[in-house]
C-alpha positions as semicolon CSV with decimal commas, in nm:
position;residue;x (nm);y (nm);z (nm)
1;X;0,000;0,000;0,000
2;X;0,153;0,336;-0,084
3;X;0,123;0,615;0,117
4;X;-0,165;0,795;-0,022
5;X;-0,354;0,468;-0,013
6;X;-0,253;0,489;0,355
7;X;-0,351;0,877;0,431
8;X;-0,680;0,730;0,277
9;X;-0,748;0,469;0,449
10;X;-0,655;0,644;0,798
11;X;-0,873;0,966;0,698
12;X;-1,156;0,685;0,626
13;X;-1,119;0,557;0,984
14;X;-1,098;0,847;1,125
15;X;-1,400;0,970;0,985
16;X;-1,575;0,676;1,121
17;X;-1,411;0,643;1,514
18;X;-1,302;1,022;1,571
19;X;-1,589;1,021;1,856
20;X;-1,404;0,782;2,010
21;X;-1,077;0,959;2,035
22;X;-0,978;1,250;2,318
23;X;-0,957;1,601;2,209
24;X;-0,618;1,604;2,183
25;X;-0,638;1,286;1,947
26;X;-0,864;1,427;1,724
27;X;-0,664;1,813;1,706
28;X;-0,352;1,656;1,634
29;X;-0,553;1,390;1,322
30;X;-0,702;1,692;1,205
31;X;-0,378;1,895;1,191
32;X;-0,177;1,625;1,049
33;X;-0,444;1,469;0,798
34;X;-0,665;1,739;0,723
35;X;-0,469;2,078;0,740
36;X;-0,140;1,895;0,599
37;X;0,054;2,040;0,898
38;X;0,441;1,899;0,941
39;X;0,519;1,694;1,314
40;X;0,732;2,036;1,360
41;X;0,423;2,277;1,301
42;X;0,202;2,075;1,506
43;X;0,442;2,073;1,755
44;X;0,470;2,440;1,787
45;X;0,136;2,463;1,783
46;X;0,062;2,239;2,073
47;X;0,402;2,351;2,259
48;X;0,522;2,002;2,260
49;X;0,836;1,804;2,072
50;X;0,798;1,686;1,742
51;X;0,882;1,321;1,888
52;X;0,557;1,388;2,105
53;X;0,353;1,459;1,778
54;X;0,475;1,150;1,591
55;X;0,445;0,947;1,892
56;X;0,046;1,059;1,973
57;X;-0,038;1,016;1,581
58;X;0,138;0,684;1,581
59;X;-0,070;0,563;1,903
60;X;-0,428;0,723;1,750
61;X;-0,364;0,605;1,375
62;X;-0,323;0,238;1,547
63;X;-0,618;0,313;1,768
64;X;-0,822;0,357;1,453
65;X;-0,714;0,032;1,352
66;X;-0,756;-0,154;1,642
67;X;-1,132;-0,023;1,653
68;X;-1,205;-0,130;1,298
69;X;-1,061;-0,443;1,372
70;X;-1,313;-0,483;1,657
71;X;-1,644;-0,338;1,503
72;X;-1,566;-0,366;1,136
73;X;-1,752;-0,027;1,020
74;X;-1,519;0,058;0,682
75;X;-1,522;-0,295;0,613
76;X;-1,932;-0,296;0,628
77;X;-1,982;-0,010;0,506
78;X;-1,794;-0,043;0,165
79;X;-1,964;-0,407;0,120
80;X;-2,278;-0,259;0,210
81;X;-2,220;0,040;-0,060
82;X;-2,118;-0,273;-0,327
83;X;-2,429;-0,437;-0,295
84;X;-2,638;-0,106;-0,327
85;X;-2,490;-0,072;-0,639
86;X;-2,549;-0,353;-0,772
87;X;-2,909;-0,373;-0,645
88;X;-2,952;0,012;-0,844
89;X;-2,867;-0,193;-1,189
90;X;-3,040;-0,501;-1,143
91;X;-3,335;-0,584;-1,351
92;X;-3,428;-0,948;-1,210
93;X;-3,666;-0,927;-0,914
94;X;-3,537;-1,215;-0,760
95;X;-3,185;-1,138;-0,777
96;X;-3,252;-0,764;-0,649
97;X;-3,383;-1,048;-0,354
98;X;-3,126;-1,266;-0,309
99;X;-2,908;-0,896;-0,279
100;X;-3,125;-0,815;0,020
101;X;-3,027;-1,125;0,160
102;X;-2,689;-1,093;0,138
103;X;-2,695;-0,678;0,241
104;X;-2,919;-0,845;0,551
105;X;-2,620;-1,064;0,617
106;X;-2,374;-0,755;0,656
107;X;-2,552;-0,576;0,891
């Protein structure tokens, strides 16, 4: 996975758990993720080292993971958004059906 698949994928997650986090999680996500802020500007920001910055991100971004790991949201949600589509192009009653079923079984 390359990086920006990564940034993705941890901007996905975060958009899903960030209730979860603390304040302080969240500000420094949102900094790093969102407003493209360096470790060294988010440290001067916050008045902490740039070690503490890398260190908090690295502990929330595997936080994230650890949740979805858990409760599966991203996972459901993207099957869940698969099936919809195909549901929108099917023509065959009973296989718009047997798609209920298996968006049923997601849940």
């Amino acid at each position: 996975m390359n990086i920006l698949d990564k940034a993705i994928e941890v901007i996905e997650l975060y958009d899903i758990y960030q209730d979860l986090l603390t304040n302080k999680q969240r500000e420094y996500m949102e900094s790093y993720y969102y407003n493209n802020y360096s470790l060294t500007e988010i440290s001067e920001n916050m008045s902490v080292s740039r070690n503490a910055v890398h260190d908090q991100l690295k502990r929330t971004v595997k936080k994230l993971y650890d949740y979805e790991s858990k409760l599966e949201l991203r996972i459901k949600g993207k099957n869940r958004h698969i099936i919809i589509e195909k549901m929108k192009n099917e023509k065959d009653l009973n296989k718009v059906l047997d798609l209920v079923e298996e968006l049923e079984k997601v849940e």
